[in-house]
C-alpha positions in Angstrom: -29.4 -4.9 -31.1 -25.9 -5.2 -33.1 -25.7 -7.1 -36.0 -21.9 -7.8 -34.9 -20.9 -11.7 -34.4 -20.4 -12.9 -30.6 -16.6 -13.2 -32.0 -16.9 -9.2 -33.3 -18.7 -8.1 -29.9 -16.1 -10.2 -27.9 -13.0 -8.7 -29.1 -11.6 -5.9 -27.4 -12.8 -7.2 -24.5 -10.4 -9.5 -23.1 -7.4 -9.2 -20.9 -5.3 -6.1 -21.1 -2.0 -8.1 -19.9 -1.9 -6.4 -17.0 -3.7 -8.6 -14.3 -1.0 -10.8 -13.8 1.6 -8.2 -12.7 -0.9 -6.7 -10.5 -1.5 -10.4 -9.0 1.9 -11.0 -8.6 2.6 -7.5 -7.0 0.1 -7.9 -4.6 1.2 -11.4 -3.2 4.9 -10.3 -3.0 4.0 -7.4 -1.0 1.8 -9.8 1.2 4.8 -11.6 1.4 6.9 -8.9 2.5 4.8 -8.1 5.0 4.7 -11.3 7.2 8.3 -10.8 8.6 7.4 -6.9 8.4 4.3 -7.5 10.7 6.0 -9.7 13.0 8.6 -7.4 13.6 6.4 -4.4 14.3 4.2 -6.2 16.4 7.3 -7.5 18.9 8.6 -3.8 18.9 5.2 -2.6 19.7 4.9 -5.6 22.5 8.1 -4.8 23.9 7.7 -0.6 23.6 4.6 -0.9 25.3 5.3 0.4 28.8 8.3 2.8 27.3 8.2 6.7 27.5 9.0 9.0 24.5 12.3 9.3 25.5 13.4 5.4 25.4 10.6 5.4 21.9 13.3 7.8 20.4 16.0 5.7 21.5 14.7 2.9 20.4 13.6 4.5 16.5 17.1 6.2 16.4 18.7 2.8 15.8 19.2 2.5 11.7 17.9 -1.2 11.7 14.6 -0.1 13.4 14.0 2.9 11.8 14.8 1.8 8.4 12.4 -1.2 9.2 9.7 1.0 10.3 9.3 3.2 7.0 9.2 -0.3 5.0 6.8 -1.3 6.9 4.9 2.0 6.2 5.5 2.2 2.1 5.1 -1.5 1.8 1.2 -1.3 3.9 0.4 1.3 2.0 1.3 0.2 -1.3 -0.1 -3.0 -0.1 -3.3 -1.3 0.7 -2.8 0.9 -2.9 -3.3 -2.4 -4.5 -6.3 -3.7 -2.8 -8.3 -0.7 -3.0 -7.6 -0.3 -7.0 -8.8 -3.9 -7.6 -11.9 -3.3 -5.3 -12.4 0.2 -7.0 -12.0 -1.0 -10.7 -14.6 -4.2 -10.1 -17.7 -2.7 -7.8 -17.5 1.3 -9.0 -18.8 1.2 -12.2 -19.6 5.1 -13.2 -16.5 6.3 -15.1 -16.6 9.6 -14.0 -16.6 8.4 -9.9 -14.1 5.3 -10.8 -11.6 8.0 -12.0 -12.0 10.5 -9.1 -11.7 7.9 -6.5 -8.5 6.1 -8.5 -6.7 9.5 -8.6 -8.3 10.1 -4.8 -6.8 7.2 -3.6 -3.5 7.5 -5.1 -3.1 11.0 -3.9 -4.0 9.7 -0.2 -1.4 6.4 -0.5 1.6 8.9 -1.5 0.8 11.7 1.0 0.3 9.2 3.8 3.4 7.2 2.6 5.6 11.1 2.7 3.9 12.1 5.8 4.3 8.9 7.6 7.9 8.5 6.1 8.9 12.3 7.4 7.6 11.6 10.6 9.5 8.8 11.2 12.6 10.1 9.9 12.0 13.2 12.4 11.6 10.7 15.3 14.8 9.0 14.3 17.1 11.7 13.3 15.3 13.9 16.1 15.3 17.2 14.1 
C-alpha cells in the first residue's frame, strides 16, 4: 500500500507523445500500400504463366523494379509497425519485450537488405 495520492501515483504515467506519430505512420504506410498492392498483384496476374527469362525482362524495367523494392521496405516497415504495437501491449516481461523488440527489428532490416539485394540482382542481372 502507498500512501501517494491517485494524482501522485498517476503521474508519470501518461502518454509519452509518441503514439500519435506512430498512429499516423502506420496509416500512411497503409496508405501507401493500396496502389502498391494493386500493382503487385496485376504484375503477379499477368507474370503468371512467364518463364525466368521474360521475369527478368519484365524486373529490368526501372519503373517495375523500383516499384517492387517499395513495395518490399514499405510491407516491411508496415509490418515493423504492427508487430511493435502488438509486442509493446500483450508481452509484458521486460526482459522478453526487449529481446523480441530488438529481434524483430533485426529481422525487418535484414529481410528489407536481403529482399532489396535480391531484387536489385534480378534487375541489374549481376
Amino acid at each position: 500500500m502507498s500512501l501517494k495520492s491517485a494524482v501522485g501515483r498517476a503521474r508519470g504515467l501518461g502518454s509519452a507523445k509518441e503514439g500519435a506519430g506512430h498512429f499516423w505512420a502506420q496509416r500512411v504506410s497503409a496508405i501507401f500500400l493500396i496502389p502498391l498492392s494493386l500493382w503487385f498483384a496485376v504484375s503477379v496476374m499477368g507474370l503468371s504463366h512467364a518463364d525466368y527469362a521474360t521475369f527478368k525482362g519484365w524486373m529490368g524495367k526501372p519503373g517495375n523494379a523500383t516499384l517492387m523494392v517499395m513495395t518490399v521496405i514499405t510491407v516491411l516497415y508496415h509490418a515493423h509497425l504492427g508487430l511493435q504495437i502488438v509486442i509493446e501491449d500483450y508481452v509484458h516481461c521486460e526482459a522478453k519485450k526487449l529481446v523480441s523488440l530488438i529481434a524483430m527489428k533485426f529481422a525487418a532490416v535484414f529481410l528489407a537488405v536481403f529482399m532489396t539485394v535480391s531484387i536489385l540482382k534480378v534487375a541489374i542481372g549481376a
